[in-house]
Residue frames as a rotation matrix with the C-alpha (Angstrom) as fourth column:
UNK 1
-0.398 -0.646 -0.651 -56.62
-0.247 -0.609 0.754 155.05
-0.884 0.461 0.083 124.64
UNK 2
0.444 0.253 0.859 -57.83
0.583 0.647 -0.492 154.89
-0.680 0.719 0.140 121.09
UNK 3
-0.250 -0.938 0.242 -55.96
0.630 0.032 0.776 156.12
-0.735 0.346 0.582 117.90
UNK 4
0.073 0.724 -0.686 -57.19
-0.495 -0.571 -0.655 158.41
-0.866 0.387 0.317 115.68
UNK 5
0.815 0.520 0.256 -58.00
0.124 0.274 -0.954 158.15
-0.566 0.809 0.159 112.15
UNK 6
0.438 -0.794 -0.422 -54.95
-0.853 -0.217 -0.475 159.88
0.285 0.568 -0.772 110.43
UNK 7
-0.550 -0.525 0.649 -53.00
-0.534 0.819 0.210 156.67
-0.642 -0.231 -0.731 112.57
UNK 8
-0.101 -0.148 0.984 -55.14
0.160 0.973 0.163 154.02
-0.982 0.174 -0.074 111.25
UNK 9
0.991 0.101 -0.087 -55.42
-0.090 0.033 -0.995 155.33
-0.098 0.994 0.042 107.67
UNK 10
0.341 -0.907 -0.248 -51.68
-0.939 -0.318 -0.130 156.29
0.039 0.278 -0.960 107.84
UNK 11
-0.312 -0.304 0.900 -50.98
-0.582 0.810 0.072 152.34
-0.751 -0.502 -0.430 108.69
UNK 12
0.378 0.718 0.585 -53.32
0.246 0.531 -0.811 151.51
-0.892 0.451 0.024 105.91
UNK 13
0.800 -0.447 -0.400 -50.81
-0.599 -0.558 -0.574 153.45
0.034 0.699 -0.714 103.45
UNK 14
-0.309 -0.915 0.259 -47.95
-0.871 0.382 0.309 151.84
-0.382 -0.130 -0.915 104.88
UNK 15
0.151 0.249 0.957 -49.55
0.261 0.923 -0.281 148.30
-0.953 0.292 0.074 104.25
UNK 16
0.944 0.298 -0.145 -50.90
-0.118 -0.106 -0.987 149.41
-0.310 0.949 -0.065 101.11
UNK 17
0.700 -0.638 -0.320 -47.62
-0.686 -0.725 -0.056 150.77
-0.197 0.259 -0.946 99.91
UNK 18
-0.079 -0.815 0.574 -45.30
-0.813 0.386 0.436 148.08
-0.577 -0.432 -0.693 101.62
UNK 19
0.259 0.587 0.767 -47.22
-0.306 0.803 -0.512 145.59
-0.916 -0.102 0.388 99.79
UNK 20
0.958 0.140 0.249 -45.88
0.229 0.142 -0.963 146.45
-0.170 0.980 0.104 96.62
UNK 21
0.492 -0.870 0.029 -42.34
0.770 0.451 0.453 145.92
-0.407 -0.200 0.891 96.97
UNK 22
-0.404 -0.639 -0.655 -41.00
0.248 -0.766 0.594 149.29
-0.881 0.078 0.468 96.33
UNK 23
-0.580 0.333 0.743 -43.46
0.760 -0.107 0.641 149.84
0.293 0.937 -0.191 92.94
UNK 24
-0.990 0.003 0.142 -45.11
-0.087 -0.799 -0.595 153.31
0.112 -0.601 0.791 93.12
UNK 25
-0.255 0.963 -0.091 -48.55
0.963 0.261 0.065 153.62
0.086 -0.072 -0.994 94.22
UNK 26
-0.642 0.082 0.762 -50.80
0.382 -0.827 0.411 155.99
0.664 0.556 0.500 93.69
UNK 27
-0.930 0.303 0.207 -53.21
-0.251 -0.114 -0.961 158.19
-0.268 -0.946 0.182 96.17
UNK 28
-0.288 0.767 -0.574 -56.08
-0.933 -0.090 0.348 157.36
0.216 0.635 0.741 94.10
UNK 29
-0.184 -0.178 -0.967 -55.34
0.056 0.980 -0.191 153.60
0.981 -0.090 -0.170 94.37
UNK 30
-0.897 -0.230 -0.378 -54.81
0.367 0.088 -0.926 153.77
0.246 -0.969 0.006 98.12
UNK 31
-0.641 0.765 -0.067 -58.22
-0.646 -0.584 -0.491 155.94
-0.415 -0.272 0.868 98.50
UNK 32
-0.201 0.329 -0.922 -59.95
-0.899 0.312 0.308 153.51
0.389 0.891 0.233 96.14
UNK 33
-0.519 -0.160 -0.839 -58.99
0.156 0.948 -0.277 150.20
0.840 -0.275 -0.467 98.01
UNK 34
-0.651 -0.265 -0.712 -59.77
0.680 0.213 -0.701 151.36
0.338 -0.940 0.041 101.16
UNK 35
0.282 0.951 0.126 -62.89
0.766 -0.302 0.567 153.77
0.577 -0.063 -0.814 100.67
UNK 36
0.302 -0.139 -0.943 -61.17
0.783 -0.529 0.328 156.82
-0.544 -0.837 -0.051 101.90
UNK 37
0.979 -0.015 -0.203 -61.48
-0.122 -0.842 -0.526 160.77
-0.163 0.540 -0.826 100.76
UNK 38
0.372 -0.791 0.485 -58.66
0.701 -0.103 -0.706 161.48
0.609 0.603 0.516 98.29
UNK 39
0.664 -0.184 0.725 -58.35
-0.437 -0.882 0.175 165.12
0.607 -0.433 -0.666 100.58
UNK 40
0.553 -0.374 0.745 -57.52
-0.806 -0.014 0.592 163.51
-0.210 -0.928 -0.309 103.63
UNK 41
0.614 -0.723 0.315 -55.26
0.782 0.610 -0.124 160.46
-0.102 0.322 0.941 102.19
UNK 42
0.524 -0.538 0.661 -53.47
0.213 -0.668 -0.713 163.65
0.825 0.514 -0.235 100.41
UNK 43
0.687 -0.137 0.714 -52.94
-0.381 -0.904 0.194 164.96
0.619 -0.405 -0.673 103.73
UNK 44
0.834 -0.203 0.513 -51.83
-0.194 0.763 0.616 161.54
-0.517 -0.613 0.597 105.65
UNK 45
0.335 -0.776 0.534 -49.16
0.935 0.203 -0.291 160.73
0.118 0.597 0.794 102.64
UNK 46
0.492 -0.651 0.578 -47.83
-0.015 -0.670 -0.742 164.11
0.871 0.356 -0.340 102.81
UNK 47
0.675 -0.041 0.736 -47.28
-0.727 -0.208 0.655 164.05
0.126 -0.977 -0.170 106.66
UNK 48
0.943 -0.083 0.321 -45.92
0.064 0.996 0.070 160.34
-0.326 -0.045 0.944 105.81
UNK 49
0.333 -0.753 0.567 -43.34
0.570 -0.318 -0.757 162.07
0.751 0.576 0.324 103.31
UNK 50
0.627 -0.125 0.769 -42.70
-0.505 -0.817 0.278 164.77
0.594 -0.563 -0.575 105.47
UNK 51
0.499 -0.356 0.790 -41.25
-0.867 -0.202 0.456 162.15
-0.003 -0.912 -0.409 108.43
UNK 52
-0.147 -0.986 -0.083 -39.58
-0.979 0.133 0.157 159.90
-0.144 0.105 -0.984 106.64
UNK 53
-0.323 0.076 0.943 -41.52
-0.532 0.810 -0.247 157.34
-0.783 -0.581 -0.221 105.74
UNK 54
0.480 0.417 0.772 -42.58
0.682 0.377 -0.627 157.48
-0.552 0.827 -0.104 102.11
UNK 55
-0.745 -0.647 -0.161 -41.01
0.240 -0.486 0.840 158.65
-0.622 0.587 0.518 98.97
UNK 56
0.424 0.830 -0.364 -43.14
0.112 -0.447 -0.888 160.99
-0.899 0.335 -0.282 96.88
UNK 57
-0.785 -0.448 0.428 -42.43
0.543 -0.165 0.823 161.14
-0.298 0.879 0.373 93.33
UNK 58
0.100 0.680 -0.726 -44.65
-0.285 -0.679 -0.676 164.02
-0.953 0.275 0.126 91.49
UNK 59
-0.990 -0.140 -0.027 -45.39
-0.060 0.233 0.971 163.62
-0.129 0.962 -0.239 87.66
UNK 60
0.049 0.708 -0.704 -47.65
-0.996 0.084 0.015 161.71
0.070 0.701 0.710 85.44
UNK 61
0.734 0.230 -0.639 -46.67
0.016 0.935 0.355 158.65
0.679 -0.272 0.682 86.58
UNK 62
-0.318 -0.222 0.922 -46.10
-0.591 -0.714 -0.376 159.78
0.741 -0.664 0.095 90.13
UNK 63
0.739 0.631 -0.236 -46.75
-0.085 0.435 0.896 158.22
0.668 -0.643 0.375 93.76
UNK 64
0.398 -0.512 0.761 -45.54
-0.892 -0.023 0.451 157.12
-0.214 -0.858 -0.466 96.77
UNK 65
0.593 -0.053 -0.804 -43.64
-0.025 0.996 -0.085 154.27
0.805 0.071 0.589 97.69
UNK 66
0.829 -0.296 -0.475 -41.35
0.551 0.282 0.785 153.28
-0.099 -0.912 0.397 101.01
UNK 67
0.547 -0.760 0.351 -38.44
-0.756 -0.629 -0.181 155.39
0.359 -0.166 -0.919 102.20
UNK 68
-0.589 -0.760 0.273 -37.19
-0.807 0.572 -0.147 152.83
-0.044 -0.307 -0.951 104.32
UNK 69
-0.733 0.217 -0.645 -37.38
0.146 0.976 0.163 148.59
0.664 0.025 -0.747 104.91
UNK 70
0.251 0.968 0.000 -40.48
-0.281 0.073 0.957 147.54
0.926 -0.240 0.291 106.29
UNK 71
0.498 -0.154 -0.853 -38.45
0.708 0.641 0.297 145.53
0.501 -0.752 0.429 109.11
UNK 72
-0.797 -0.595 0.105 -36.98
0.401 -0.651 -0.644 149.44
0.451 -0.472 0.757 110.41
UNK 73
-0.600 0.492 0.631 -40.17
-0.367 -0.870 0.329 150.72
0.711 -0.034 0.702 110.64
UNK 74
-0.943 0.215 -0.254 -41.41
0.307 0.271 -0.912 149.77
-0.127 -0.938 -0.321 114.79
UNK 75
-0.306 0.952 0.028 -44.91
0.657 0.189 0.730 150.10
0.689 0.242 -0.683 115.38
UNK 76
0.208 0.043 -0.977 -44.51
0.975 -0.083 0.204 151.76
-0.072 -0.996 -0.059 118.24
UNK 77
-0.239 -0.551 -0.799 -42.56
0.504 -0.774 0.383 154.44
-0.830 -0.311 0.463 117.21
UNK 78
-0.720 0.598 0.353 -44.52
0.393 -0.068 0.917 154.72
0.572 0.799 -0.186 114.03
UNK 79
0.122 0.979 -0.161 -47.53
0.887 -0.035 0.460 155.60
0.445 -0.199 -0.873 116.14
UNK 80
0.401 -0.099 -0.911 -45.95
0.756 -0.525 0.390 157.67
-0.517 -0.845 -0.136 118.40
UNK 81
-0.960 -0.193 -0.202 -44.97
0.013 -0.755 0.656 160.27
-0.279 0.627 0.728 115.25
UNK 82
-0.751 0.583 0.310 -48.35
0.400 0.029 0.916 159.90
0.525 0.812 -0.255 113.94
UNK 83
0.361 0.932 0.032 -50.20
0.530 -0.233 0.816 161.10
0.768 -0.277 -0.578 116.79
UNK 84
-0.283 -0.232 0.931 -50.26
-0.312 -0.895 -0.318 164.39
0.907 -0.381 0.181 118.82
UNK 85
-0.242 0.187 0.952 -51.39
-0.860 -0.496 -0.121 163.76
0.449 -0.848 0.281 122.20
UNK 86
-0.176 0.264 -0.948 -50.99
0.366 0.912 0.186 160.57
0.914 -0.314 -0.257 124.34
UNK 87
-0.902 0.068 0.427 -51.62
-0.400 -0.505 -0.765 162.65
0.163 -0.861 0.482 127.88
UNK 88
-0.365 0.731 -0.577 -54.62
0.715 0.617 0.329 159.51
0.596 -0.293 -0.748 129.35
UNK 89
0.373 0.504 -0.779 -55.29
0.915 -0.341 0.217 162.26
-0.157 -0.793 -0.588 132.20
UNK 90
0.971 0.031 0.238 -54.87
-0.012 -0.984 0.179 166.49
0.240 -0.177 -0.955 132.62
UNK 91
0.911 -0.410 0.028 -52.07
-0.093 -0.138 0.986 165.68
-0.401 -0.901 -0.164 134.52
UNK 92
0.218 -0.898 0.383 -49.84
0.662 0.424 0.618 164.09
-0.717 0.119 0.687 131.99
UNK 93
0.360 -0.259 0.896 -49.70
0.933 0.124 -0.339 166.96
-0.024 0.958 0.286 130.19
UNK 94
-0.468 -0.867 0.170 -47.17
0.740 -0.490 -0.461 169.41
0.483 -0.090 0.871 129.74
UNK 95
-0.670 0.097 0.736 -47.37
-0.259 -0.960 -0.110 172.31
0.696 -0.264 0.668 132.76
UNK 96
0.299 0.953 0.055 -50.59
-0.284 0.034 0.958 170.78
0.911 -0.302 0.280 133.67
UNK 97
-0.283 -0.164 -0.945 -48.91
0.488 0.823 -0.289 168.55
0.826 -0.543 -0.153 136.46
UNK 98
-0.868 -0.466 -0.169 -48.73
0.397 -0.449 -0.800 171.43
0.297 -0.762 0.575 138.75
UNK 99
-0.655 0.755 -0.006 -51.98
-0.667 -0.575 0.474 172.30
0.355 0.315 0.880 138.57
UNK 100
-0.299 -0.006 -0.954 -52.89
0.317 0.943 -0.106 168.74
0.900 -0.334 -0.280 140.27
UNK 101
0.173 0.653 0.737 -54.47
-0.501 -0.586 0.637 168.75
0.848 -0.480 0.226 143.81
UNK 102
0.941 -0.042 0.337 -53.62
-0.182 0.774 0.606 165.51
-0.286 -0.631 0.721 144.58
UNK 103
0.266 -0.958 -0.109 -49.74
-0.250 0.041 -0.967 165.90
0.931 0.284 -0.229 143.46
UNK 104
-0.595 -0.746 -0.298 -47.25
-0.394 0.594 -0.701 163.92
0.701 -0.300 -0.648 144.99
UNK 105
-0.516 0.283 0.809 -50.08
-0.505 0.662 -0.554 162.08
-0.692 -0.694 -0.198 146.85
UNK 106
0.690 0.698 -0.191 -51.93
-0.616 0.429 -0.660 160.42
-0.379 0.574 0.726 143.73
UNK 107
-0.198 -0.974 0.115 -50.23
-0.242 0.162 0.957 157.59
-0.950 0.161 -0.268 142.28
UNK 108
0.510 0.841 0.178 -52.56
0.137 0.124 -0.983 157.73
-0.849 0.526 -0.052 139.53
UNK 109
0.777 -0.316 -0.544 -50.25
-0.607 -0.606 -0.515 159.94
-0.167 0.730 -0.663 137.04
UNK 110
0.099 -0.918 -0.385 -47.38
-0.988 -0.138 0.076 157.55
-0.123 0.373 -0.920 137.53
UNK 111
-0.455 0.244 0.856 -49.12
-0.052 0.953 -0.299 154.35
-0.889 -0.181 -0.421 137.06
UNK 112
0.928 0.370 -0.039 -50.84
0.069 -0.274 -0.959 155.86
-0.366 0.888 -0.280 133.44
UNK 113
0.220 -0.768 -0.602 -47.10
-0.902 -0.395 0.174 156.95
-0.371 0.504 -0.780 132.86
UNK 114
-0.385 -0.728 0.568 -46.16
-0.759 0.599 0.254 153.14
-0.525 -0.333 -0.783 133.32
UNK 115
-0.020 0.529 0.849 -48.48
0.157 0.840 -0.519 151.82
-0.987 0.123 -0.099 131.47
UNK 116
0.973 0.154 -0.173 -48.37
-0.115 -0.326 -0.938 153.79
-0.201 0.933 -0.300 128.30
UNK 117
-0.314 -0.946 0.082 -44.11
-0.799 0.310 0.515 152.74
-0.513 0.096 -0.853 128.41
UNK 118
-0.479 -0.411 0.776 -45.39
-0.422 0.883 0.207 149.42
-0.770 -0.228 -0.596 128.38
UNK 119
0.590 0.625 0.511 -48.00
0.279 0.436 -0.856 149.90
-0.758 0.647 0.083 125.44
UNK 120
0.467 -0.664 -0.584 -45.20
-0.881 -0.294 -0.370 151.47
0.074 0.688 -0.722 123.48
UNK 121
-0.373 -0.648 0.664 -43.03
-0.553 0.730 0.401 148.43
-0.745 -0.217 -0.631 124.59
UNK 122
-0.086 0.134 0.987 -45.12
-0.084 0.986 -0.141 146.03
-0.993 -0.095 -0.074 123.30
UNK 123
0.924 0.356 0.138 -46.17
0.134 0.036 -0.990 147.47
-0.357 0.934 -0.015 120.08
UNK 124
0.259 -0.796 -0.548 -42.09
-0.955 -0.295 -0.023 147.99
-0.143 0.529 -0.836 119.50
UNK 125
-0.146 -0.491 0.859 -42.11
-0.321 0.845 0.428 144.45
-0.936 -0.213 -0.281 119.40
UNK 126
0.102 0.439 0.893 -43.77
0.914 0.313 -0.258 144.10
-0.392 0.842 -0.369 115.79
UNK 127
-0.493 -0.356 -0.794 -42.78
-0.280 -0.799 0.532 146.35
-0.824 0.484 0.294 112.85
UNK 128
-0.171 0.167 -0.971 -44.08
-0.798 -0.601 0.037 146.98
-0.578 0.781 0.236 109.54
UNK 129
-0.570 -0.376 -0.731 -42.52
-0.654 0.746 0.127 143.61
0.497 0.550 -0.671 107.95
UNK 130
-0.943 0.162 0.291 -44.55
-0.105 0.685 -0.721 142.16
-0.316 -0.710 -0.630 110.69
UNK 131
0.047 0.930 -0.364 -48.36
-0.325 -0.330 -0.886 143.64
-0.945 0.160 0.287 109.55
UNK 132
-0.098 -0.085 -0.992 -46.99
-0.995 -0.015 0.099 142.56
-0.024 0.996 -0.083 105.88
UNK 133
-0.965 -0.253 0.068 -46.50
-0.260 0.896 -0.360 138.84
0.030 -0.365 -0.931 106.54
UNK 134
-0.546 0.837 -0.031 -49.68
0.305 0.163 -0.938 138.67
-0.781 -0.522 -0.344 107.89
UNK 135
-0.116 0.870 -0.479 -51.26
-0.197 -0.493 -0.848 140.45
-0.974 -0.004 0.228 105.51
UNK 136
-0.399 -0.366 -0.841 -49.63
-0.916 0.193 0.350 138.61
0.034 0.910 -0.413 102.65
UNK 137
-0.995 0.068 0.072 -50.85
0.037 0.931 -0.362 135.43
-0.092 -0.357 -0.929 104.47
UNK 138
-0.144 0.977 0.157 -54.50
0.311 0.195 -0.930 136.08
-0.940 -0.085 -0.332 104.47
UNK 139
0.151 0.369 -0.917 -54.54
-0.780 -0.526 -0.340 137.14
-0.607 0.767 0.209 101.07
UNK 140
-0.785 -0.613 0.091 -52.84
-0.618 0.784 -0.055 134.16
-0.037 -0.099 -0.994 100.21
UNK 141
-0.934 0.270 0.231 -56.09
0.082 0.797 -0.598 132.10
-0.346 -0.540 -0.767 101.94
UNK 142
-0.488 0.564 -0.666 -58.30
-0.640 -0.750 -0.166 133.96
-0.594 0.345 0.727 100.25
């Protein structure tokens, strides 16, 4: 499985963002730090706004900043909104099952199911407040 870009930039906002304790930030800034087109930030921070995860203020001295605490926001379920299409094989995806040769003799489809539970599990163990910490710590050591 690998994540796309919009995830790991959209994660890189959320740091960014989270880091500054509720002060707005700008998409410039956030594109700036982190060497990434202003276009496609634009597009990641609206999507962010959009599901509840960043407050947009418009203006002249506009930006984003958190919607909610850093310790609500699961990793897990943070990913899962940010990306369209976790289907590892044909099969897991919608309609497709039937379309299977080796239905109800493969246990292939429900051993991918079981495992992608359990990468969601684990990453619901560690939220937002968690990636901050950490990242407050190596700056810190700097």
């Amino acid at each position: 499985m690998r994540l796309t870009l919009h995830t790991d930039y959209a994660l890189r906002v959320l740091v960014h963002v989270g880091l500054r304790n509720g002060d707005l930030v700008t998409i410039t800034e956030i594109a700036d730090r982190y060497g990434i087109s202003k276009n496609h930030l634009t597009k990641v921070v609206h999507q962010l706004g959009r599901i509840g995860y960043l407050e947009t203020v418009r203006g002249k001295y506009g930006g984003v900043r958190l919607l909610r605490p850093p310790e609500q926001i699961s990793l897990g379920e943070f990913i899962r909104e940010t990306e369209d299409d976790f289907a590892l094989v044909r099969c897991m995806r919608c309609g497709v099952q039937d379309e299977c040769r080796l239905n109800g003799n493969c246990i292939a489809h429900n051993a991918l199911s079981a495992g992608l539970n359990a990468f969601f599990a684990e990453l619901n163990r560690y939220t937002l407040a968690d990636m901050l910490e950490t990242q407050r710590r190596a700056e810190a050591a700097e």
